[in-house]
DSSP file (Angstrom, degrees, kcal/mol; ACC not computed):
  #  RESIDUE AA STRUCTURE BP1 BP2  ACC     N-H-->O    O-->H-N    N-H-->O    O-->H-N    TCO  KAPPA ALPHA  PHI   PSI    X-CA   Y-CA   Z-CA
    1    1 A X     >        0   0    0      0, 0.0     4,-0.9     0, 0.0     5,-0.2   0.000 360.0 360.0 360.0 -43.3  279.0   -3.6   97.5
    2    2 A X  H >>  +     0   0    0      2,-0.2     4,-1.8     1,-0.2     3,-0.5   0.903 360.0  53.4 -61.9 -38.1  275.8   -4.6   94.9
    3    3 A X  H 34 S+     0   0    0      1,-0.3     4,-0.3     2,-0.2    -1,-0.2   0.914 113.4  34.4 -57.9 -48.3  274.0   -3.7   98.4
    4    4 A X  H 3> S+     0   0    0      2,-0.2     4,-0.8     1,-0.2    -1,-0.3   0.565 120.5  51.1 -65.8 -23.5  275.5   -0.6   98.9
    5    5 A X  H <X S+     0   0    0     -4,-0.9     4,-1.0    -3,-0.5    -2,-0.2   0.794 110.0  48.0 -93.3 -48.0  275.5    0.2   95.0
    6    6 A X  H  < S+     0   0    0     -4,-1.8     5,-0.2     2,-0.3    -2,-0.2   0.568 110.9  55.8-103.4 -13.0  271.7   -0.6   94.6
    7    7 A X  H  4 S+     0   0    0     -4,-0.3     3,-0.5    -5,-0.1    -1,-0.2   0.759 114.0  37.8 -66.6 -71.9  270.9    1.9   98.1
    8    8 A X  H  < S+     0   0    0     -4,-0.8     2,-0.3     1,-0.2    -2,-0.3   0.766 134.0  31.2 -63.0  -6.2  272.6    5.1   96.6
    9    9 A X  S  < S+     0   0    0     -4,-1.0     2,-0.5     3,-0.0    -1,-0.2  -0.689  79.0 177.7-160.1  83.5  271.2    4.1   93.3
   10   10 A X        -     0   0    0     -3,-0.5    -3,-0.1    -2,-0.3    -4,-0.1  -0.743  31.6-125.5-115.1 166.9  267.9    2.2   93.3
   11   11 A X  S    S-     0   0    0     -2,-0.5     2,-0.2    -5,-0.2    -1,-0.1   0.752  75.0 -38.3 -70.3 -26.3  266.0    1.1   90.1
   12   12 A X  S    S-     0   0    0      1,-0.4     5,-0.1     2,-0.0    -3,-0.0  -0.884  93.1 -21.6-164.6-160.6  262.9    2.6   90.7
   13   13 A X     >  -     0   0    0     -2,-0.2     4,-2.2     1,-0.1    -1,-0.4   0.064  68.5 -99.8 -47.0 166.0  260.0    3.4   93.8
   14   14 A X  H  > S+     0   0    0      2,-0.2     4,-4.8     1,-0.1     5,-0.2   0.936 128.6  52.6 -57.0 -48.3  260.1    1.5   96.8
   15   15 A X  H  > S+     0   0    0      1,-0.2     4,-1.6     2,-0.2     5,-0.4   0.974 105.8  58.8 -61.5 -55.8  257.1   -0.6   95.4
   16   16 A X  H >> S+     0   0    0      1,-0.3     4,-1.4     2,-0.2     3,-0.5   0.773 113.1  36.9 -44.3 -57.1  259.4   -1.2   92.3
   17   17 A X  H >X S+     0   0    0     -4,-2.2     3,-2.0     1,-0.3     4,-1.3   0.970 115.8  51.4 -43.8 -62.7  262.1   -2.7   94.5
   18   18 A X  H 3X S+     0   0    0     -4,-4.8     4,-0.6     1,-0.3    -1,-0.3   0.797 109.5  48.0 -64.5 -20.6  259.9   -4.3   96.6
   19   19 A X  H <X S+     0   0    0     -4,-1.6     4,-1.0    -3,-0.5    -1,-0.3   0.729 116.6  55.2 -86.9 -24.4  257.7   -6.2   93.5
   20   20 A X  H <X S+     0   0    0     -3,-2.0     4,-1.7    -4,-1.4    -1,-0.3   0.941 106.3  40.6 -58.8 -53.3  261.2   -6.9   92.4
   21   21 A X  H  X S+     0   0    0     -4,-1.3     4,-0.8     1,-0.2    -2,-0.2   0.254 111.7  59.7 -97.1   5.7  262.5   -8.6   95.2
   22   22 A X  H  X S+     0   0    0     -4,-0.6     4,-1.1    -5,-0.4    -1,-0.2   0.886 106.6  45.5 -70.7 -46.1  259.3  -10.4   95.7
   23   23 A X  H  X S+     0   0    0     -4,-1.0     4,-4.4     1,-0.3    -2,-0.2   0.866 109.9  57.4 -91.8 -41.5  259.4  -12.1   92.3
   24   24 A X  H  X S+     0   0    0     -4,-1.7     4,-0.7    -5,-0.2     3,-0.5   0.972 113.7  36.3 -35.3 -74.7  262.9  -13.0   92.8
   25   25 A X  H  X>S+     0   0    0     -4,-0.8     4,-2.2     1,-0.3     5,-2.1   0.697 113.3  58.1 -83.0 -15.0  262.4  -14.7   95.7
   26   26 A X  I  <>S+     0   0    0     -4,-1.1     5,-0.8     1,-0.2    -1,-0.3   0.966 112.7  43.7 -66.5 -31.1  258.9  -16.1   94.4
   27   27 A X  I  <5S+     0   0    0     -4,-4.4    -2,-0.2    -3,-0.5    -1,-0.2   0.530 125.8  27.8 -88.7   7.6  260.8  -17.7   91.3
   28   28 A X  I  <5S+     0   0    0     -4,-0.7    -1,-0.2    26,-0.2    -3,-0.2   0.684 130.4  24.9-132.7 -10.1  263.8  -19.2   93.1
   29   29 A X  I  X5S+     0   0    0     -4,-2.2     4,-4.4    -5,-0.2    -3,-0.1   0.633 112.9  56.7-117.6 -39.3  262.9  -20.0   96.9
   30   30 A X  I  ><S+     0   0    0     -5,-2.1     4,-1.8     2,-0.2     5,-0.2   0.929 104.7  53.7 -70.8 -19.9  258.9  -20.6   97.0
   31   31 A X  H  ><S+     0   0    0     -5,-0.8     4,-0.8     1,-0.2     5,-0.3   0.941 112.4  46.5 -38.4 -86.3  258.8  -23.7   94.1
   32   32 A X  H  > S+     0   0    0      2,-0.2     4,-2.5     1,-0.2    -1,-0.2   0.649 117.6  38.4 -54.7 -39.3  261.5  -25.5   96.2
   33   33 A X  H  < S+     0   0    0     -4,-4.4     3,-0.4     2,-0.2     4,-0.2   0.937 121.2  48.8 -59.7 -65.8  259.6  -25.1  100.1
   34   34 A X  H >X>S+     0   0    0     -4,-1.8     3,-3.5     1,-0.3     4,-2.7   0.654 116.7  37.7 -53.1 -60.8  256.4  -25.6   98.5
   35   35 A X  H 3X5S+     0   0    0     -4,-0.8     4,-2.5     1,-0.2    -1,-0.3   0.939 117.3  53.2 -19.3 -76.8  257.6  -28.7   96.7
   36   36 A X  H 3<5S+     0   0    0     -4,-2.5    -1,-0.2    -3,-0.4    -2,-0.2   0.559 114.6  41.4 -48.8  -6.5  259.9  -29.8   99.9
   37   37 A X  H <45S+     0   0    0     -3,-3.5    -1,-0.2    -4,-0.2    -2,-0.2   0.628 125.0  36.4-113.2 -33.6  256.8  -29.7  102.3
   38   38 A X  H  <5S+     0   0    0     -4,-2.7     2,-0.6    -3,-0.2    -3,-0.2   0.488 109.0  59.3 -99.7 -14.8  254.1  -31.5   99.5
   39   39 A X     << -     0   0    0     -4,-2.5     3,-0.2    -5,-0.5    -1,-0.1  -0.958  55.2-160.8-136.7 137.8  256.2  -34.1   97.6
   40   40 A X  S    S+     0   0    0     -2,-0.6    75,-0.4     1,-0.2    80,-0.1   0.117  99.2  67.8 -99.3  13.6  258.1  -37.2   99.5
   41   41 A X        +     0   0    0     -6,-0.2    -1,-0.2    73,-0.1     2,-0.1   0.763  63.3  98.8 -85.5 -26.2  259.9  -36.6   95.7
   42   42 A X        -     0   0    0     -3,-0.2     2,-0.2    -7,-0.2    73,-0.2  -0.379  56.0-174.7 -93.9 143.8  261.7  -33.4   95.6
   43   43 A X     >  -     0   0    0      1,-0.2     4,-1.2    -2,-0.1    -1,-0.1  -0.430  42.3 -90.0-118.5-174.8  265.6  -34.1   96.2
   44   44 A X  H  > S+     0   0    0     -2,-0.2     4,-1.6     2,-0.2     3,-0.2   0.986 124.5  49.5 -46.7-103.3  268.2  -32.2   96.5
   45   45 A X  H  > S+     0   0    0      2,-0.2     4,-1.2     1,-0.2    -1,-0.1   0.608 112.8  49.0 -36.8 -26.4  269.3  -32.0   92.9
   46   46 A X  H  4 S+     0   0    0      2,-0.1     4,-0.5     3,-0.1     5,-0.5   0.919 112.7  50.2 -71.3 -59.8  265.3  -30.9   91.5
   47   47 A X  H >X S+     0   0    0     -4,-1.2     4,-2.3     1,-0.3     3,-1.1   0.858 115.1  42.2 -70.5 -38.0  265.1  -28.3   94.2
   48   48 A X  H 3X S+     0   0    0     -4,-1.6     4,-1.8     1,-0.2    -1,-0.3   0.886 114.9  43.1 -59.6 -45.2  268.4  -27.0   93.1
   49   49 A X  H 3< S+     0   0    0     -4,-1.2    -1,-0.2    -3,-0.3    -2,-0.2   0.101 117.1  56.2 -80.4  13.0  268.3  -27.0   89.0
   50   50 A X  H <> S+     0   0    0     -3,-1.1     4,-5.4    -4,-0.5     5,-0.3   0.574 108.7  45.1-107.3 -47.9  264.5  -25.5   89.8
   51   51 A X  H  X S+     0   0    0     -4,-2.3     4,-3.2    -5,-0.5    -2,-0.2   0.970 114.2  45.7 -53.2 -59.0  266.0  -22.6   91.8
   52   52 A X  H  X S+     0   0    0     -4,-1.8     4,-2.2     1,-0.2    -1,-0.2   0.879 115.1  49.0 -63.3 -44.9  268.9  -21.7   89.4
   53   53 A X  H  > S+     0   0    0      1,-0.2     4,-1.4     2,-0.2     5,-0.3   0.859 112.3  46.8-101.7 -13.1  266.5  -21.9   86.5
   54   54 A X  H  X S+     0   0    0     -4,-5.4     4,-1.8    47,-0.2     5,-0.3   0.987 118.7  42.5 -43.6 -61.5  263.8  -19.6   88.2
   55   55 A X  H  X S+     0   0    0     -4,-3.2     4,-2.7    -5,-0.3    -2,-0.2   0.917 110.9  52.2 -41.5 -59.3  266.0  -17.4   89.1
   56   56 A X  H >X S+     0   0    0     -4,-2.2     3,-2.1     1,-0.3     4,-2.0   0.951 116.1  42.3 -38.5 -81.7  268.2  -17.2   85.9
   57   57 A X  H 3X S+     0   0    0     -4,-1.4     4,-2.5     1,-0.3    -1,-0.3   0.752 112.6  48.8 -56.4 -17.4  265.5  -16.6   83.9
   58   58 A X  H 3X S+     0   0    0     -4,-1.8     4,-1.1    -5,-0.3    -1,-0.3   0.821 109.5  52.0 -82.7 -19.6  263.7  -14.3   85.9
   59   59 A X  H <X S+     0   0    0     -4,-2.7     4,-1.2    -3,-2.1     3,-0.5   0.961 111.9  51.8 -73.3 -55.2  266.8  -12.2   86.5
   60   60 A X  H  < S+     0   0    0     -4,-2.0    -2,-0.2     1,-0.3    -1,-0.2   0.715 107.8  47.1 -64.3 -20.1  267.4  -12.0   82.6
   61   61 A X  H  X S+     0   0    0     -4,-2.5     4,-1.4    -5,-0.3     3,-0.4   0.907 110.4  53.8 -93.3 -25.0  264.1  -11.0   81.6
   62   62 A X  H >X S+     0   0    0     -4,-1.1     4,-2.0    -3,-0.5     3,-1.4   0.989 114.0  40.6 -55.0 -93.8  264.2   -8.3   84.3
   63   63 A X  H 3< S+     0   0    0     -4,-1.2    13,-0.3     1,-0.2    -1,-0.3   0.564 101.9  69.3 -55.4  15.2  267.7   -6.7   83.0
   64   64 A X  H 34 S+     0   0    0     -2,-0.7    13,-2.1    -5,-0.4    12,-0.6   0.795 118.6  20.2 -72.7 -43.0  266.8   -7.1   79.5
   65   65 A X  H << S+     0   0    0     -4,-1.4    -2,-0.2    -3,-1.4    14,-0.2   0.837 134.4  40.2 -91.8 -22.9  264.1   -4.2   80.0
   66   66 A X  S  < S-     0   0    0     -4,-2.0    -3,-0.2     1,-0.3    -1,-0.1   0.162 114.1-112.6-105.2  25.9  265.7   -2.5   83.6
   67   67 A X        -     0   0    0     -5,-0.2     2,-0.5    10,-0.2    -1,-0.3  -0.272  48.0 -49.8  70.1 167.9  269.4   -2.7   82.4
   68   68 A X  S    S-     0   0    0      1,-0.4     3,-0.2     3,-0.2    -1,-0.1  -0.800 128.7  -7.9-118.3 102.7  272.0   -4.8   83.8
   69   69 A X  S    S-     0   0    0     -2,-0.5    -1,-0.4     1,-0.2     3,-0.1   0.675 126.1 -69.0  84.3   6.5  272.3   -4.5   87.4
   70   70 A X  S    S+     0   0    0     -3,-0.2     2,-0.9     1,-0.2    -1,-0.2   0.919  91.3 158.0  54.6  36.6  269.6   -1.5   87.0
   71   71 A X    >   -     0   0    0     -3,-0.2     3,-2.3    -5,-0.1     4,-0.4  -0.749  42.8-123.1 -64.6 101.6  272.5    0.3   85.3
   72   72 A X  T 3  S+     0   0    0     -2,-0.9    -5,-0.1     1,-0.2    -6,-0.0  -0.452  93.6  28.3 -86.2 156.1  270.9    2.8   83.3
   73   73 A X  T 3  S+     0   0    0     -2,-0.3    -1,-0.2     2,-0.0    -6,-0.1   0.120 100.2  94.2 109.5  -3.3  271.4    2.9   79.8
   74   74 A X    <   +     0   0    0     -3,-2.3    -7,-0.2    -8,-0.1    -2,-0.1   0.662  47.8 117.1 -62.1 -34.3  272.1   -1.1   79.8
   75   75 A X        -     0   0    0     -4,-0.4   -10,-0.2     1,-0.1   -11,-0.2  -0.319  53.7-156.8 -76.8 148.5  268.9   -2.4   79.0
   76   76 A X  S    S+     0   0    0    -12,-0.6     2,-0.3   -13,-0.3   -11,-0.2   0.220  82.1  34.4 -78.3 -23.7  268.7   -4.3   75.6
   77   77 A X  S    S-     0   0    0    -13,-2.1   -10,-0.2     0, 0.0    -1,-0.1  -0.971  93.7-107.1-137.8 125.6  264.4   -3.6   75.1
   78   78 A X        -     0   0    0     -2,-0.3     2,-1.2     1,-0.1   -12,-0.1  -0.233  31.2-118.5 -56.8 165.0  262.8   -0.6   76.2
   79   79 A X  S    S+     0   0    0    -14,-0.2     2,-0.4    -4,-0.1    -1,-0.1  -0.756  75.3 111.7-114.8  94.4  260.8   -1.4   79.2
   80   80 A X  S >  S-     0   0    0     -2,-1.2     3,-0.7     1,-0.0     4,-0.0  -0.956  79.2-104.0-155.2 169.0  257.3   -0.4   77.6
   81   81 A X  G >  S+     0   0    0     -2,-0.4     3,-1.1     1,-0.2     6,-0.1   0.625 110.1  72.1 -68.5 -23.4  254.7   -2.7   76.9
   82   82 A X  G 3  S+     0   0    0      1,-0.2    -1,-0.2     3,-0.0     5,-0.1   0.891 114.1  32.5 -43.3 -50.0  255.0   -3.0   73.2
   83   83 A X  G <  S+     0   0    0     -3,-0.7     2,-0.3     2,-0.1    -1,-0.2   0.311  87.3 107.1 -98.3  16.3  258.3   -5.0   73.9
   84   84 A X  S <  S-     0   0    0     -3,-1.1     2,-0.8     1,-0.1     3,-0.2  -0.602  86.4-109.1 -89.1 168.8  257.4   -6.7   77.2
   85   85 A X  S >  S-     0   0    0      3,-0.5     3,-1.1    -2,-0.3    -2,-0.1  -0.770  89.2 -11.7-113.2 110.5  256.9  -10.4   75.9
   86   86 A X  T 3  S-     0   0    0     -2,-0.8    -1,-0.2     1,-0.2     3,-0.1   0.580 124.6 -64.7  54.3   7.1  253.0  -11.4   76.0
   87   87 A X  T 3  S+     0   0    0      1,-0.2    -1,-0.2    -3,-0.2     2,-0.1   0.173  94.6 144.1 119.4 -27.1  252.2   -8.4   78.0
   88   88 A X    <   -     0   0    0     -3,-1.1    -3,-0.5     1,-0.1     2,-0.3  -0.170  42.9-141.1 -58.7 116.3  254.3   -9.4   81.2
   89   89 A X     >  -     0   0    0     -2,-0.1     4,-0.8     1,-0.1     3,-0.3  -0.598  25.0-113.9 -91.8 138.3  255.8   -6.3   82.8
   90   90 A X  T >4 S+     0   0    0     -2,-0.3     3,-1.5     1,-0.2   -28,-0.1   0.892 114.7  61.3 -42.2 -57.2  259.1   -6.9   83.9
   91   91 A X  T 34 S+     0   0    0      1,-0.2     3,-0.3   -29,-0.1    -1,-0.2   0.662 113.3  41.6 -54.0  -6.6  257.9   -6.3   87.9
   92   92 A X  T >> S+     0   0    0     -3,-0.3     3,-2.7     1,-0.2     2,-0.8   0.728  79.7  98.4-112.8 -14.5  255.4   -9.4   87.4
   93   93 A X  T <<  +     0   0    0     -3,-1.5     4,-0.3    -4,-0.8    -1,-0.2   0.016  68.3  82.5 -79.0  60.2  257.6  -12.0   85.4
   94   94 A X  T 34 S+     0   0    0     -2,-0.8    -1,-0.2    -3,-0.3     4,-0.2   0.335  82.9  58.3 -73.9   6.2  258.3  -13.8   88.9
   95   95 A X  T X> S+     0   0    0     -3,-2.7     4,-2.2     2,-0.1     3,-0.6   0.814 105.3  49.5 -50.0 -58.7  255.3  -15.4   88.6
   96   96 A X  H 3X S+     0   0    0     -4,-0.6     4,-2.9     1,-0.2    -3,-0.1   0.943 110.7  47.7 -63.0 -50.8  256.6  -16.8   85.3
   97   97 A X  H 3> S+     0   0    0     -4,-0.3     4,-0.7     1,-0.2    -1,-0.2   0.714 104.7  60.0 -85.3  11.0  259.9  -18.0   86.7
   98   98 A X  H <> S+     0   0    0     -3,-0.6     4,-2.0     2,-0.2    -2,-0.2   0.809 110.3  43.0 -81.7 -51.5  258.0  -19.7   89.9
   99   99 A X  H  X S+     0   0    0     -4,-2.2     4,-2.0     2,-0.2    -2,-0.2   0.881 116.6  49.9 -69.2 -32.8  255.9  -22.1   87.2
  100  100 A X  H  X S+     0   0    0     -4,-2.9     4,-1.3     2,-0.2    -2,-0.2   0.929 115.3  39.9 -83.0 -13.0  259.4  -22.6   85.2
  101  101 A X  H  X S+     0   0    0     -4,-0.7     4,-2.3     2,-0.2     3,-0.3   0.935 115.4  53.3 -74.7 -52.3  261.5  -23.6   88.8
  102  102 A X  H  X S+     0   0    0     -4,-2.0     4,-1.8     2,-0.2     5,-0.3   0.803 116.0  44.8 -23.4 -61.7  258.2  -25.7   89.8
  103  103 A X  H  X S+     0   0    0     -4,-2.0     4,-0.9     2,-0.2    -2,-0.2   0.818 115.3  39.2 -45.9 -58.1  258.7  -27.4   86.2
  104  104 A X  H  X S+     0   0    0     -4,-1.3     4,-2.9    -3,-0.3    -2,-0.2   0.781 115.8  54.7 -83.9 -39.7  262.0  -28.1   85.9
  105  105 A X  H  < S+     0   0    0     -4,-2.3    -2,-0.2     2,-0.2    -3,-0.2   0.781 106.5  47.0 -11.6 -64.3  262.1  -29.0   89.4
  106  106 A X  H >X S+     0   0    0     -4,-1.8     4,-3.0     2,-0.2     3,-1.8   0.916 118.1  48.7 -76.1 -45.5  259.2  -31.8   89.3
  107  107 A X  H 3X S+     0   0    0     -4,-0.9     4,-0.5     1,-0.4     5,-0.2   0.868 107.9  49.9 -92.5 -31.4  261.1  -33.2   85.9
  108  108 A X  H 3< S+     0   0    0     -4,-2.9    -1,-0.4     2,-0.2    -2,-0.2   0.274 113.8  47.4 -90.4  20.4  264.7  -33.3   87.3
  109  109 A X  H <4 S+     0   0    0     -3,-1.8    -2,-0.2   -63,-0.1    -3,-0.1   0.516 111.7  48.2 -88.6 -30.4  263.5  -35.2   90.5
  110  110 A X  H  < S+     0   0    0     -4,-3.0    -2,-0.2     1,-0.2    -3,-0.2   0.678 108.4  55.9 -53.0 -19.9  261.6  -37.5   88.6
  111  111 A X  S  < S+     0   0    0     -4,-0.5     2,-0.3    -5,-0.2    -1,-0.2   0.604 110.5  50.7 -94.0 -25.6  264.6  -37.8   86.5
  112  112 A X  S    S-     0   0    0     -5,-0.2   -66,-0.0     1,-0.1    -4,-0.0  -0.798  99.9 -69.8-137.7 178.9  266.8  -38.8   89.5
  113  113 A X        -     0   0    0     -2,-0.3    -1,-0.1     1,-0.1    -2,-0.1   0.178  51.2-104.5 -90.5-171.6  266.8  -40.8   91.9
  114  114 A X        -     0   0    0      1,-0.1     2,-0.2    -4,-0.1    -1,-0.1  -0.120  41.7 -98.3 -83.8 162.5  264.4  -40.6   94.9
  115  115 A X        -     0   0    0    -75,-0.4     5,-0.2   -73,-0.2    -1,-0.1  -0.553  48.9 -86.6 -96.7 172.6  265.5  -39.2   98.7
  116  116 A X     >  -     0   0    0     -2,-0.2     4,-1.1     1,-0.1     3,-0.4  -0.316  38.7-109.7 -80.1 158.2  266.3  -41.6  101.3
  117  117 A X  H  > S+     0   0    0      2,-0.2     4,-1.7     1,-0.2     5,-0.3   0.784 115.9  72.3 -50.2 -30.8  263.0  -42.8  103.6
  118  118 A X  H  > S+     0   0    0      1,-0.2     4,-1.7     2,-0.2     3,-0.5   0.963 110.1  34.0 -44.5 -69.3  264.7  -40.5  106.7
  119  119 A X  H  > S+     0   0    0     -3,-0.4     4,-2.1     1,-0.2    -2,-0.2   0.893 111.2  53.6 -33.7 -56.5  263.5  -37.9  104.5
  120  120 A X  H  X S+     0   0    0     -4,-1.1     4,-1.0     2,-0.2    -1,-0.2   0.827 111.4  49.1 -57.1 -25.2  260.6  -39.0  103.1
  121  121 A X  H >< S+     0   0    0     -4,-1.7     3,-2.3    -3,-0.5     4,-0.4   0.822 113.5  52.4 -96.6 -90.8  259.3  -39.8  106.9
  122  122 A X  H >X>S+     0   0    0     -4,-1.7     4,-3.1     1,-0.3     3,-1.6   0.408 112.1  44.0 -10.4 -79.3  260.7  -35.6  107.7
  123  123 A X  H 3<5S+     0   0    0     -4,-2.1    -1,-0.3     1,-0.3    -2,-0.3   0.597 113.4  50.6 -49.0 -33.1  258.6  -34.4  104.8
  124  124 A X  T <X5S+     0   0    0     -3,-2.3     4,-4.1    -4,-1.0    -1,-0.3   0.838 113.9  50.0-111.9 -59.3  255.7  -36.9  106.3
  125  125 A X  T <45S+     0   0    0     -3,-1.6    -2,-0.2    -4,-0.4    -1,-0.2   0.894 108.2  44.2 -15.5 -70.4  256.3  -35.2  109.6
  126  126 A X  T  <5S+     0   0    0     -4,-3.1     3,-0.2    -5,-0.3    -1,-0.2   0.622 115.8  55.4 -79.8  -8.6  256.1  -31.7  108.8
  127  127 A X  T  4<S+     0   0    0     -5,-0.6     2,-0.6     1,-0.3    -2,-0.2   0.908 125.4  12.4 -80.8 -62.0  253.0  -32.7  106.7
  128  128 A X  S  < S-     0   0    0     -4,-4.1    -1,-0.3    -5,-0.0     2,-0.3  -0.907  85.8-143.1-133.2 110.5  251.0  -34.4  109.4
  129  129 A X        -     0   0    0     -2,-0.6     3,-0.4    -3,-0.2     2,-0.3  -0.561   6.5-141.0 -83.0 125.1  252.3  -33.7  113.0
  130  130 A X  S    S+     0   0    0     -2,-0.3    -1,-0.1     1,-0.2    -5,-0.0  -0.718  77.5  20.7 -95.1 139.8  252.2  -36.5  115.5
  131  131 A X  S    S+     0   0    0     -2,-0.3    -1,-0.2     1,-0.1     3,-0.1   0.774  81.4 106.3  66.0  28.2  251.3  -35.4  119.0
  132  132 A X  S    S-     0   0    0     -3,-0.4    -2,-0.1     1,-0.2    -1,-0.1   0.235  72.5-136.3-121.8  36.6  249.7  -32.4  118.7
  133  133 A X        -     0   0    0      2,-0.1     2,-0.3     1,-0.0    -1,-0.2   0.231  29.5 -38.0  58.2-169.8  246.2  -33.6  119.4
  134  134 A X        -     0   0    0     -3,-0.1     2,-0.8     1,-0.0    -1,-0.0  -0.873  59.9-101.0 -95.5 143.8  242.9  -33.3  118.4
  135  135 A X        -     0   0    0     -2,-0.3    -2,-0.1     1,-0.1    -1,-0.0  -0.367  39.8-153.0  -9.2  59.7  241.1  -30.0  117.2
  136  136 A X        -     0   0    0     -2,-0.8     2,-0.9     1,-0.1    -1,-0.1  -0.084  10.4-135.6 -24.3 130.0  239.0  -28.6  119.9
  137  137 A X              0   0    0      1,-0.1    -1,-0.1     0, 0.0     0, 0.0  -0.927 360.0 360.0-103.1 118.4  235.7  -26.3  119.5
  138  138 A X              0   0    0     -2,-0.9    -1,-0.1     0, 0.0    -2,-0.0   0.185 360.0 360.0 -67.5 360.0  236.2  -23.7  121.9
């Protein structure tokens, strides 16, 4: 229904959407691969409380200035640069919520306890692949 809602009624240009749905997905899904491919640390429980609080925030500073749901007449700030917070245009802060998922992330896996050595050896895997030879100059 939000899908259908957000087709007949979309918040802005195409790039708007798209810069939208970028930054969404930079602040709640790219922390948690990068993390899951680069640390034999990241659990379960980091990658999750990193996602939620990328996301969260990044959805909330995004309706505070585009309205709620991109309902207009919702928004809480006018969406002009006087009131964007340090300069950050609403279409960019998923940048912002990618360093706070990455943050919170790193500090709630550190905080609990480590994943089990199956993992660690996956993540060790996907890092440095056994049996795919050596590098040829063509």
């Amino acid at each position: 229904l939000l899908a259908t809602y957000l087709g007949l009624n979309p918040p802005g240009f195409a790039a708007q959407t798209v810069a939208l749905a970028f930054g969404i997905a930079g602040a709640s899904l790219f922390p948690a691969l990068m993390m899951g491919i680069f640390s034999k640390r990241m659990n379960s429980k980091g990658a999750i409380c990193g996602m939620l609080a990328g996301l969260i925030c990044t959805l909330l500073y995004i309706f505070t200035y585009l309205g709620w749901f991109f309902v207009p007449g919702t928004n809480m700030l006018a969406n002009t640069p006087d009131n964007w917070i340090l300069g950050i245009s609403p279409l960019s802060f998923g940048a912002i919520g990618a360093m706070i998922n990455f943050a919170v992330a790193f500090t709630v896996s550190s905080a609990t306890e480590e994943p089990p050595q199956e993992i660690q050896d996956l993540v060790e895997s996907v890092r440095y692949p056994k049996g795919a030879g050596v590098a040829v100059d063509h």
